[in-house]
PyMOL CGO cylinders between C-alpha atoms (Angstrom):
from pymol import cmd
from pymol.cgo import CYLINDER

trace = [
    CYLINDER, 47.97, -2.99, 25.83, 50.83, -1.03, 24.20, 0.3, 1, 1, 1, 1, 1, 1,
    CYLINDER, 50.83, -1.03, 24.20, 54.58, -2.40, 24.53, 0.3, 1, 1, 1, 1, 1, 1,
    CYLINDER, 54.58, -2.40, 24.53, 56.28, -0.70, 27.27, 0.3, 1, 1, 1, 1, 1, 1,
    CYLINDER, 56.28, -0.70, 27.27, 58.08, 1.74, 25.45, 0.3, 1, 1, 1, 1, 1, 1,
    CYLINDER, 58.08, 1.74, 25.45, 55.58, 3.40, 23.19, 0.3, 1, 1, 1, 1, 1, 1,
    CYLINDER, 55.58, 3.40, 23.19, 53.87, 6.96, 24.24, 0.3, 1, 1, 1, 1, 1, 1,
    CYLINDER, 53.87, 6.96, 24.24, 50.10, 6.38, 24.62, 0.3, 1, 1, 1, 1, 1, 1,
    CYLINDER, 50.10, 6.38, 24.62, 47.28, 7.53, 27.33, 0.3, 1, 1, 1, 1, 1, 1,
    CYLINDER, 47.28, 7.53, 27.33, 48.68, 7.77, 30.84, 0.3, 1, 1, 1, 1, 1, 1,
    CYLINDER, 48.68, 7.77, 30.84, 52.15, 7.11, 29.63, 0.3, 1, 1, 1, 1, 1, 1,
    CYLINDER, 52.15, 7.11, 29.63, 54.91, 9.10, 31.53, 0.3, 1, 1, 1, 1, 1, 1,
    CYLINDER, 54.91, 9.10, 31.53, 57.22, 10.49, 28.74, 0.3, 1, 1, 1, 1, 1, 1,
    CYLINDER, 57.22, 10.49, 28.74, 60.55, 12.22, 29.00, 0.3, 1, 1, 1, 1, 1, 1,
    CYLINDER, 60.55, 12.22, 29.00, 61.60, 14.43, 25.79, 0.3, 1, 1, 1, 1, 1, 1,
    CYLINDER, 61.60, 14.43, 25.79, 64.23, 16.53, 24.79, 0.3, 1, 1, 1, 1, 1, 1,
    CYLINDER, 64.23, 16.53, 24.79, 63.99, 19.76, 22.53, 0.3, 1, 1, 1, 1, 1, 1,
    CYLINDER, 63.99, 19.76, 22.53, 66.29, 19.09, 20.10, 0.3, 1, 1, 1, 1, 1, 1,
    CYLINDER, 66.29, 19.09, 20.10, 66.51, 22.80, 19.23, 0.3, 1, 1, 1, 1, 1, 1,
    CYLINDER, 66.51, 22.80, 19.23, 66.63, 23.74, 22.92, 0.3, 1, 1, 1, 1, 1, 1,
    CYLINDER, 66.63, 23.74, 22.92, 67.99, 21.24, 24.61, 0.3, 1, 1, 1, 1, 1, 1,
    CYLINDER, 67.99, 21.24, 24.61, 65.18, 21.65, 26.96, 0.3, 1, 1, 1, 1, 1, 1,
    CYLINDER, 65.18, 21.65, 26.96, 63.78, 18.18, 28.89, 0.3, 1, 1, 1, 1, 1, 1,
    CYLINDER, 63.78, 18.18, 28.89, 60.26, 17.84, 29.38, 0.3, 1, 1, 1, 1, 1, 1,
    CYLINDER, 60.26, 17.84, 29.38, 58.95, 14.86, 31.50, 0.3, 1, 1, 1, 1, 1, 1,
    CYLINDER, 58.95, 14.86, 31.50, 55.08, 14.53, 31.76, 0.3, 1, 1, 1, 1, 1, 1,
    CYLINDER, 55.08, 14.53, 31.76, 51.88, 12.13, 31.65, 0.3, 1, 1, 1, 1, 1, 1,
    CYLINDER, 51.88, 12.13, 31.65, 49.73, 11.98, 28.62, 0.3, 1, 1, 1, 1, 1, 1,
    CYLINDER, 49.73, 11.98, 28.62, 46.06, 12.44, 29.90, 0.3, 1, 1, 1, 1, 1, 1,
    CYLINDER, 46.06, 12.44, 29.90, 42.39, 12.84, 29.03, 0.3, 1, 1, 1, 1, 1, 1,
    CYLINDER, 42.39, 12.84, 29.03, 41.58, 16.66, 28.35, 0.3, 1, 1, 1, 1, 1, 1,
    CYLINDER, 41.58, 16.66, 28.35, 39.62, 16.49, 31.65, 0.3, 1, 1, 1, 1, 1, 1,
    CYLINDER, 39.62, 16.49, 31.65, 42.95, 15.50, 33.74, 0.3, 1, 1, 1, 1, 1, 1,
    CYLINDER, 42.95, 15.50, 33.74, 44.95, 18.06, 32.03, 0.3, 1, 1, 1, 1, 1, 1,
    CYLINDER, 44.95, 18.06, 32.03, 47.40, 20.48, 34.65, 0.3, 1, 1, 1, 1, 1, 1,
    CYLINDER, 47.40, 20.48, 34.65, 50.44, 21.80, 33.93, 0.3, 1, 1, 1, 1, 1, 1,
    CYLINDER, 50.44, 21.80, 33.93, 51.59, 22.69, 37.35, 0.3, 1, 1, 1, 1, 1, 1,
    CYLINDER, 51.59, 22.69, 37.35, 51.22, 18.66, 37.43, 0.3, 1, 1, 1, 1, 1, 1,
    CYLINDER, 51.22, 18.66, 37.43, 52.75, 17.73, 34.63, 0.3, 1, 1, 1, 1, 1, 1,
    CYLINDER, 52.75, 17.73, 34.63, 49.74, 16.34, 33.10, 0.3, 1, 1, 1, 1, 1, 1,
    CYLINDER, 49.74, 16.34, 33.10, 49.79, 17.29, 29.78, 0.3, 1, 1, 1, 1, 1, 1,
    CYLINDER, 49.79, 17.29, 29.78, 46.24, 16.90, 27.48, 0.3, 1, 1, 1, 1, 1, 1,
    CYLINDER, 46.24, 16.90, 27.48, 46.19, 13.89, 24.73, 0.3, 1, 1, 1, 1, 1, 1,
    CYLINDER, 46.19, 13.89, 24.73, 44.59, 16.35, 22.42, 0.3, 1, 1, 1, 1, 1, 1,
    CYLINDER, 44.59, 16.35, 22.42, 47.16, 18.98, 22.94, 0.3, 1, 1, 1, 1, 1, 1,
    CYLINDER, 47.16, 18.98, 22.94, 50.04, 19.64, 19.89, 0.3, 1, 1, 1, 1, 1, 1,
    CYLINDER, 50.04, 19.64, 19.89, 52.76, 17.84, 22.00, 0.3, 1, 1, 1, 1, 1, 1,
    CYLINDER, 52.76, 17.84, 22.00, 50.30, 15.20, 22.86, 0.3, 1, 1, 1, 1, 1, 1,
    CYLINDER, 50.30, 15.20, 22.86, 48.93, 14.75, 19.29, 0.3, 1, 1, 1, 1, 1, 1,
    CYLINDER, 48.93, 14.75, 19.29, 52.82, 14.47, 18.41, 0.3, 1, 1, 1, 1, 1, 1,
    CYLINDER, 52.82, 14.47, 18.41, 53.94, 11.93, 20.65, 0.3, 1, 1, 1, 1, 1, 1,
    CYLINDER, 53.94, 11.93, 20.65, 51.24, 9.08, 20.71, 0.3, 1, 1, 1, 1, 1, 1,
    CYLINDER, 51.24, 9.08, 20.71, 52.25, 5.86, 18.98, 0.3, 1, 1, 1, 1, 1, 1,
    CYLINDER, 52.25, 5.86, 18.98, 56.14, 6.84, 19.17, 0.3, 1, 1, 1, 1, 1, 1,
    CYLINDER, 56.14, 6.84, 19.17, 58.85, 4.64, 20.93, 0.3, 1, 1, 1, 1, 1, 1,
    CYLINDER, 58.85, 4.64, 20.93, 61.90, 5.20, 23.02, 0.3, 1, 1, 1, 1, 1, 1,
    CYLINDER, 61.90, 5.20, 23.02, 64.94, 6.77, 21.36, 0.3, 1, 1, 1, 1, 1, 1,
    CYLINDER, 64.94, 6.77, 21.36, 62.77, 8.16, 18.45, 0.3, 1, 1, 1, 1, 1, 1,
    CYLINDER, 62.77, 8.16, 18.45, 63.26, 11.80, 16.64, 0.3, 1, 1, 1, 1, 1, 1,
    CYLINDER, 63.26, 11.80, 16.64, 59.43, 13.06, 16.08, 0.3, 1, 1, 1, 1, 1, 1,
    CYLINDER, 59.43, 13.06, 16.08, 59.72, 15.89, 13.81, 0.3, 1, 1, 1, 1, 1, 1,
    CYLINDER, 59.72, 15.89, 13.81, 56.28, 18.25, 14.03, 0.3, 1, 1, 1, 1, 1, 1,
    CYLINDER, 56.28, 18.25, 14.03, 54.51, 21.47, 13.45, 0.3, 1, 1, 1, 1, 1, 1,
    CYLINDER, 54.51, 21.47, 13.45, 53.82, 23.27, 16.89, 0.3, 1, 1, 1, 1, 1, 1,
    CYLINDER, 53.82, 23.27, 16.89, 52.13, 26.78, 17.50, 0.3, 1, 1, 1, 1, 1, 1,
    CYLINDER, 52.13, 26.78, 17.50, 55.70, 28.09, 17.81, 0.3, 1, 1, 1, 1, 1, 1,
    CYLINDER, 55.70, 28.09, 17.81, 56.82, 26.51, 14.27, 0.3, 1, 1, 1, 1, 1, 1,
    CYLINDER, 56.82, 26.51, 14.27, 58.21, 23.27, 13.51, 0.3, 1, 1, 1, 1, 1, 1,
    CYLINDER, 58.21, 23.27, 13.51, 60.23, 21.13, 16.17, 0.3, 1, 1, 1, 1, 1, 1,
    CYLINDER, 60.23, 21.13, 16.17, 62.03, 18.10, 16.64, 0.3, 1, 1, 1, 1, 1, 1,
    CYLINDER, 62.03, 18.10, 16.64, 61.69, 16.04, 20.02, 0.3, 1, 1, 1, 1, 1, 1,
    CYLINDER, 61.69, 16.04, 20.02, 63.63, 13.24, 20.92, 0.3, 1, 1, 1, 1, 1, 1,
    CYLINDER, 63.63, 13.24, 20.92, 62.04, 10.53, 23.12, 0.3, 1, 1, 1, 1, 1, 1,
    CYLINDER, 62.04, 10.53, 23.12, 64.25, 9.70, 26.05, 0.3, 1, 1, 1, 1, 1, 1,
    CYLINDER, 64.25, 9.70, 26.05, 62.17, 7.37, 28.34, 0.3, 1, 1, 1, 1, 1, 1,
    CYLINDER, 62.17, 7.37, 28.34, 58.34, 6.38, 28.39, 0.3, 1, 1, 1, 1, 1, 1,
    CYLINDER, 58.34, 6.38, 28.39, 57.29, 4.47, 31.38, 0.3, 1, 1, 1, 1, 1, 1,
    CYLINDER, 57.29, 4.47, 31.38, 53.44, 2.82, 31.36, 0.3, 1, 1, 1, 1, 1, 1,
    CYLINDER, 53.44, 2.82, 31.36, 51.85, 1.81, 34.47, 0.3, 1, 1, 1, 1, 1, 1,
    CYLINDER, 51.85, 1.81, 34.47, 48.46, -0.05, 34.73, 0.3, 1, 1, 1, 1, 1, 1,
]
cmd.load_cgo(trace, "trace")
C-alpha cells in the first residue's frame, strides 16, 4: 500500500501545466482500462510514466512528445 498522497495505479491525480497553466485531473490505469473521454489515462503512457512514485505538492520536471514540461501535483486521492 502506498501513503495516501503518492501517484501510483488507480490513483486519481490532479496536475497543473506549469507552462500552461492547464489542470488535468485523471486516474492512472492498466493499458487495458485506458479512455480519455474517461479520464483514464494509461500507466505506460509519458504522463503516466512521469507521475508514478511522486507526492502531493511536487514539481516533476520531464521529457514529453511535445518537449520538456514541468507538472505540478495538486491532489492525489487513492481508493481501495
Amino acid at each position: 500500500n502506498l501513503p495516501g498522497d503518492v501517484v501510483g495505479l488507480n490513483s486519481w491525480v490532479e496536475v497543473e501545466d506549469k507552462l500552461t497553466g492547464r489542470q488535468m485531473k485523471f486516474r492512472i490505469v492498466t493499458p487495458g482500462l485506458a479512455n480519455l473521454g474517461k479520464h483514464f489515462v494509461s500507466v505506460y503512457a509519458p504522463l503516466g510514466i512521469a507521475l508514478m512514485g511522486y507526492r502531493k505538492g511536487q514539481v516533476i520536471k520531464w521529457e514529453m512528445p511535445s518537449g520538456p514540461r514541468e507538472f505540478f501535483v495538486k491532489n492525489v486521492i487513492n481508493t481501495a
